[in-house]
C-alpha positions as CSV (number, residue, x, y, z in Angstrom):
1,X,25.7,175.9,90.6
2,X,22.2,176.5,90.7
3,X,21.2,178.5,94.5
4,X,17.8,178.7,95.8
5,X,17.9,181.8,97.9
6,X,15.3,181.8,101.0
7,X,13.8,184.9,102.6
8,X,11.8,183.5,105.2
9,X,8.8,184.9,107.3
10,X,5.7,183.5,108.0
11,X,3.3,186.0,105.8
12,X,5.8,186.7,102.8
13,X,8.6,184.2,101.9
14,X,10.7,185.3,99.5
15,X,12.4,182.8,97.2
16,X,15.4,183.8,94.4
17,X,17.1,181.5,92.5
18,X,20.4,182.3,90.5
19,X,23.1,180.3,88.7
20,X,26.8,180.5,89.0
21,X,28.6,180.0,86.1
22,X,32.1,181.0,86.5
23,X,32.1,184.4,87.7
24,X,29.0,185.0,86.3
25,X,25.6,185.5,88.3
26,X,22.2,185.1,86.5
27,X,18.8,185.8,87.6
28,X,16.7,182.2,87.0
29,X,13.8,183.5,88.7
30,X,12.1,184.9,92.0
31,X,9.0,185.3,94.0
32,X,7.1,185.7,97.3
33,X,5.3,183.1,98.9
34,X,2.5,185.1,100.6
35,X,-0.5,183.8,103.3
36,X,-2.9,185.9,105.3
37,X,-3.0,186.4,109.3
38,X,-5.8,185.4,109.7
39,X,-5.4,181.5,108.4
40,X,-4.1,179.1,111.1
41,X,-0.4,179.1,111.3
42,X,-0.1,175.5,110.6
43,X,-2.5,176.0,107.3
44,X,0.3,178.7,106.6
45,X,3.6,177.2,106.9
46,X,1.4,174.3,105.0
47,X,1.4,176.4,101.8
48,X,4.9,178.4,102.5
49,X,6.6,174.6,102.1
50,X,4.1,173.2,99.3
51,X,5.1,176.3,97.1
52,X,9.1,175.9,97.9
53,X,8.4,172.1,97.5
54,X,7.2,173.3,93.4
55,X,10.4,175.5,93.1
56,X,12.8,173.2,94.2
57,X,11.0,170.5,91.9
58,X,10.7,172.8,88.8
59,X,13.7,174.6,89.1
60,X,16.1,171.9,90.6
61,X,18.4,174.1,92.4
62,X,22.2,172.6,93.8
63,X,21.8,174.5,96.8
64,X,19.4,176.0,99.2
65,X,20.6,179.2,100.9
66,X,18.0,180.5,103.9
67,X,18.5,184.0,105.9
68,X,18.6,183.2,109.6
69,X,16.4,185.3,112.2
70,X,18.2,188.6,113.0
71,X,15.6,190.6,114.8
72,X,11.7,190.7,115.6
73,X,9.6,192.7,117.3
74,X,8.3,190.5,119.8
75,X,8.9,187.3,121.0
76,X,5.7,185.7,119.4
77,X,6.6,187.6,116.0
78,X,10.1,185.6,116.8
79,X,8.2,182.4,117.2
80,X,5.9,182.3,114.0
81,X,9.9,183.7,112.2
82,X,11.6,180.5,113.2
83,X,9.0,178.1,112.3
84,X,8.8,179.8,108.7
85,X,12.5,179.2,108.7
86,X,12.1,175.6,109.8
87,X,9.6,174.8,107.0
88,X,12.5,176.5,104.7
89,X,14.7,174.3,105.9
90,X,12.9,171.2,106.0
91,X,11.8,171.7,102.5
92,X,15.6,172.0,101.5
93,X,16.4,168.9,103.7
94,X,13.5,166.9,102.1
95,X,15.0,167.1,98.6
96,X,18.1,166.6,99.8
97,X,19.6,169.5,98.7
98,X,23.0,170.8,101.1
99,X,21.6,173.8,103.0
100,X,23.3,177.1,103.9
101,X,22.7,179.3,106.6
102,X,23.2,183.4,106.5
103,X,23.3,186.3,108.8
104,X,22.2,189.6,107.8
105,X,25.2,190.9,108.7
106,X,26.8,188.1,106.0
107,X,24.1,188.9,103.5
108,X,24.7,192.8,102.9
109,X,28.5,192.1,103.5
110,X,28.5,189.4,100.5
111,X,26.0,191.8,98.7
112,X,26.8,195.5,99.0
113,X,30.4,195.0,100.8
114,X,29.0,196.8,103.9
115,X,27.6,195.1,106.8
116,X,25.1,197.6,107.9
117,X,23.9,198.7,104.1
118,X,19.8,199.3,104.1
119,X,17.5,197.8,102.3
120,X,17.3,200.3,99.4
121,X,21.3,199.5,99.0
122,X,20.9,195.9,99.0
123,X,18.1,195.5,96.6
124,X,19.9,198.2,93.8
125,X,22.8,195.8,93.8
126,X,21.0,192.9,93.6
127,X,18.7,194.5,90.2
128,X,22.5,195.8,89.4
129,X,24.6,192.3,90.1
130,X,21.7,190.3,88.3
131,X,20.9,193.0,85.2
132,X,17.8,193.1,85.9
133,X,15.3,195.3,84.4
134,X,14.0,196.5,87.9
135,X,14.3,195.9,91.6
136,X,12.3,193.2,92.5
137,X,9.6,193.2,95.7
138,X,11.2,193.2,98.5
139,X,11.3,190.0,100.5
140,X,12.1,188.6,96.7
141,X,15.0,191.0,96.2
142,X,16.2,189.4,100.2
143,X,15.7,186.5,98.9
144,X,18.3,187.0,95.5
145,X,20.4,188.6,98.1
146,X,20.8,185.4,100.4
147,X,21.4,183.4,97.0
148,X,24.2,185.8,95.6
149,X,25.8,185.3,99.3
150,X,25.9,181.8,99.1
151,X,27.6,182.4,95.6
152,X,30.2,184.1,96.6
153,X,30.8,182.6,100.2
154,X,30.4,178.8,98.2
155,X,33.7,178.6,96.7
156,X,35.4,180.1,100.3
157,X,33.7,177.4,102.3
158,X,34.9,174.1,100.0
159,X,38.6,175.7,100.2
160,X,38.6,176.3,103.8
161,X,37.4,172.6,103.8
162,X,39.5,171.0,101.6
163,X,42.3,172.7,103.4
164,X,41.9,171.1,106.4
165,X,40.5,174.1,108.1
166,X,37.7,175.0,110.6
167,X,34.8,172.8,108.6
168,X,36.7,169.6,107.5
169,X,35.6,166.7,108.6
């Protein structure tokens, strides 16, 4: 399984993607998708979903894995949040990919084992979980984080379903 990880935010979107092989997690590939304040939001969330459009074309991810909104500082900081998530999503939903959805709280859990973990934590056991050489920037290093959730809470989600349980159809 191949997981596009999504940190969303309407000036830096961070964007991971892994593959699951067995137990195994490896590091495909990351970035940040950044835009300046002072182009129009609409221009912005333009290029934030034209550069996840090229990842999910080059790379061809299985899944797409987004954070959801946890906090802002202000309502309109809330505002521009959600429509970066939207445009994650949509982008996701576009290429027909199935899309998961992540609370922090899910994130660091999945990640670190401990729910209220800070960033430092989280992004040491990403560089540790994926070998990598370094810790990545930060909204990228979310971003793997969201992905290795979706690894790990994958395999939960299609037993719980094909168990009959809470998400069966």
């Amino acid at each position: 399984m191949r997981i596009l990880g999504i940190d969303p935010g309407s000036r830096a979107t961070g964007w991971g993607l892994i593959e699951k092989q067995g137990n195994r997690l490896l590091h495909i590939d990351n970035g940040v998708i950044t835009t300046r304040a002072s182009e129009p939001l609409g221009d912005r969330l333009g290029t934030i979903y034209q550069h996840l459009s090229k990842v999910i074309t080059g790379y061809a991810p299985t899944a797409v894995a987004v954070e959801e909104i946890f906090m802002a500082k202000n309502a309109r900081s809330a505002l521009k949040l959600g429509h970066a998530r939207g445009v994650a999503l949509l982008a996701g939903f576009n290429h027909d990919l199935p899309i998961a959805e992540y609370s922090a709280l899910q994130v660091k859990s999945a990640v670190v084992g401990y729910g209220r973990a800070d960033k430092k934590q989280i992004q040491e056991m990403v560089r540790i979980l994926l070998k990598l050489p370094e810790i990545a920037q930060e909204d990228a290093s979310d971003a793997l984080a969201v992905a290795i959730c979706h690894a790990h809470s994958a395999g939960i989600n299609q037993r719980i379903a094909g168990s009959g349980g809470p998400n069966s159809r």
